[in-house]
DOVEXPA-709657 format. One line per 8 residues: number of its first residue (from 1); for each residue x, y, z of C-alpha. Coordinates in steps of 0.05 Angstrom, whole numbers. Each point is the difference from the previous one (the first is absolute). Layout:
NUM) X Y Z; ...
END
This chain:
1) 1959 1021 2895; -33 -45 47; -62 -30 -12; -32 21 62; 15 73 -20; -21 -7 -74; -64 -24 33; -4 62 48
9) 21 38 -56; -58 -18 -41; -52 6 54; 26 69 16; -23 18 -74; 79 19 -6; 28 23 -75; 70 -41 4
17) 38 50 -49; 42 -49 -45; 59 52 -10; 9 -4 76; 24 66 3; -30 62 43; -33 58 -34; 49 52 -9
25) 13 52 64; -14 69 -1; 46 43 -42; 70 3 41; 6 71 40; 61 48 1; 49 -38 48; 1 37 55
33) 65 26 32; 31 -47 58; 13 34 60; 56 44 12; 64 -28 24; 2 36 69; -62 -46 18; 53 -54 9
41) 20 24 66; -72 -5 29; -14 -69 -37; 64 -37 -10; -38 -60 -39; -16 53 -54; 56 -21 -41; -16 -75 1
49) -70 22 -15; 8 38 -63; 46 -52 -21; -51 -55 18; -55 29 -46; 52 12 -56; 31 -59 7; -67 -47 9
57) -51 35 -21; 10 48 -59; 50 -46 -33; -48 -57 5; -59 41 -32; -37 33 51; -27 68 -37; -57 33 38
65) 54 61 37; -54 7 54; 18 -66 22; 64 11 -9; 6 62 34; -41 -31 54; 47 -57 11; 65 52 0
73) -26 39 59; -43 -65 44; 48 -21 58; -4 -74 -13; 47 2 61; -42 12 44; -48 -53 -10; 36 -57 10
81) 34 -45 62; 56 36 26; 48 -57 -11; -23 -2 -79; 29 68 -3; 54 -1 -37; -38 -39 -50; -47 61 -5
89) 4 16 -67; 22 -67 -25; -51 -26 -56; -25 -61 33; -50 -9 49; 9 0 76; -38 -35 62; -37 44 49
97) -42 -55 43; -51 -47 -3; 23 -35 -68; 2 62 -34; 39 49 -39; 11 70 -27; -2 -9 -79; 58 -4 -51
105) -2 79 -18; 6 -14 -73; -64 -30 19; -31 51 37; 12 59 -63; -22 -54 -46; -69 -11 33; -10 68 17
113) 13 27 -73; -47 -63 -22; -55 40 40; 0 59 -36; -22 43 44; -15 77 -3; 2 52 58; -74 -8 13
121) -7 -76 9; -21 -43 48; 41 -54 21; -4 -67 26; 58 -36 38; -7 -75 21; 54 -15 43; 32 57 33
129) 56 -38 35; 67 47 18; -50 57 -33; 53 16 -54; -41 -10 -60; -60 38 27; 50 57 15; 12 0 -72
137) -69 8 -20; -20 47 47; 59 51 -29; -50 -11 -71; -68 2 17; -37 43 50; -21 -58 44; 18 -77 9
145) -41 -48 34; 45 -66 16; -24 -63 55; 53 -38 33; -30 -71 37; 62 -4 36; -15 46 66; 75 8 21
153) 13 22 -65; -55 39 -18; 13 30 74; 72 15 -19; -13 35 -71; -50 40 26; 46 31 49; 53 2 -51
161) -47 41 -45; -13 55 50; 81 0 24; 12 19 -69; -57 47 -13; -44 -44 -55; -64 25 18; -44 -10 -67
169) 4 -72 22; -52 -43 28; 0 -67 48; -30 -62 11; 16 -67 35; -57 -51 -47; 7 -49 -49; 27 35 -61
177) -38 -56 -47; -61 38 11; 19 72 -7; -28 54 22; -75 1 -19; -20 71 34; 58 31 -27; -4 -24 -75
185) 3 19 -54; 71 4 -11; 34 20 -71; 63 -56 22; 4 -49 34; 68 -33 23; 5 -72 40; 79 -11 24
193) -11 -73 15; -24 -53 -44; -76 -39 2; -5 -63 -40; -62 39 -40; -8 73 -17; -54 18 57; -69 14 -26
201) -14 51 56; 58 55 -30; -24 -4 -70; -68 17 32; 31 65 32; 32 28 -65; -20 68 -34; -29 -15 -71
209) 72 5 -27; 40 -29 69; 61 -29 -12; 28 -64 46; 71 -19 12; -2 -70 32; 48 -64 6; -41 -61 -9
217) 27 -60 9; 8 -71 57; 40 6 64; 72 -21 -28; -20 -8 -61; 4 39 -77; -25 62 15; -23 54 -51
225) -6 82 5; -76 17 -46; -18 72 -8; -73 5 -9; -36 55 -27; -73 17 1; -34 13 -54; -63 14 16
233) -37 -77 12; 62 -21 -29; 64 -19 30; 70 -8 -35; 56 -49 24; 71 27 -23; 54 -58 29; 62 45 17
241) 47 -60 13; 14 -53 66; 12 29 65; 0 -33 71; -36 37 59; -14 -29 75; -74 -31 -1; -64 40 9
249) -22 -15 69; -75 -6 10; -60 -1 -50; 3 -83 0; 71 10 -23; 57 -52 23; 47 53 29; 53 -41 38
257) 37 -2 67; 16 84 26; 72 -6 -1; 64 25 -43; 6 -17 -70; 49 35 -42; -17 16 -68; -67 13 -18
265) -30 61 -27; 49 3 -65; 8 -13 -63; 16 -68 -24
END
């Protein structure tokens, strides 16, 4: 742990839990049936998919079968470059544009189970990019609220969104470090790149008992995945392990050239 985040850390007023290890998730629900096999012939990447979450995702721990369920039946497909295709379900990241990337989806479950979230919640997304991870959330909650500072791609996930009928979602073009003030407060709060400190202005726009799923970390540098849970004036720090995201553009953050780098938004 750096000591510039120690420092932020401490002025935050956060309770850096010394087991590093989350609070425990909801109790697991009933797995819920996959979809039946004649659904192949309308999606053909079914298959891969079910085999993806099995494979990647189940095997490796992931237990909340919302999410699960959620990541079964979420064409992943469709929100990436058409020449990444055929890596569609592979569990790596992928470039979309302007320096960044759809997430690892190992990643993607593992963030969105560390949210905890219930069907009422309000959510938070910081970084919409492709739009994939806020199509996750918005088959969980009742509405998502997620700010892209990219135009063209904020442009291009909005219009992916209505294509494919996600319409508890909503939109913004801003700078993500501040959130989203009139909308607030949310119950989780997601950021899919990574600042250099955890930004004051989202632990202001948590519910009483929030929870925050943010990679903190420098540009090309040791990055780390916190959870942080509110506990009333208090905050909790659980460290989940070292990831590597794309940099947080904007909010005095160092967020690089726009251009293609393979490889960020996974697990390290």
């Amino acid at each position: 742990m750096s000591h510039q985040w120690l420092a932020s850390a401490l002025c935050l007023g956060l309770l850096i839990c010394a087991a590093c290890a989350p609070p425990p998730a909801s109790t697991p629900r009933e797995r819920i049936t996959t979809p039946p096999s004649e659904e192949t012939a309308v999606d053909p990447y079914l298959e891969t998919r079910l085999q993806m979450v099995e494979r990647t995702m189940r095997s490796r721990g992931i237990k909340d079968e919302r999410v699960l369920r959620v990541m079964e039946t979420t064409p992943r497909h469709e929100f990436v470059p058409e020449r990444y295709l055929n890596q569609a379900y592979a569990d790596h990241p992928l470039p979309i544009g302007h320096g960044q990337t759809i997430s690892q989806p190992y990643i993607v479950a593992l963030m969105t189970e560390l949210l905890q979230l219930e069907p009422g919640d309000k959510v938070l997304e910081i970084g919409t990019g492709s739009g994939y991870q806020a199509a996750v959330l918005a088959q969980l909650v009742d509405e998502v609220w997620t700010i892209e500072i990219i135009p063209e791609l904020a442009e291009q996930a909005e219009q992916r969104f209505r294509r494919l009928g996600y319409a508890n979602l909503h939109t913004r073009t801003a700078d993500g470090y501040y959130g989203w003030p009139e909308a607030a407060p949310f119950d989780a709060i997601i950021v899919t790149a990574a600042p250099d400190h955890i930004p004051q202005p989202l632990l202001d726009q948590l519910t009483p008992d929030g929870r925050l799923v943010v990679p903190v970390g420098p540009p090309g540098g040791y990055q780390t995945l916190w959870q942080l849970v509110r506990e009333g004036e208090d905050v909790r720090a659980y460290n989940i392990g070292g990831v590597r995201f794309v940099p947080l553009v904007g909010g005095g953050q160092s967020g690089g050239d726009y251009e293609d780098r393979f490889g960020e938004g996974e697990q390290r």
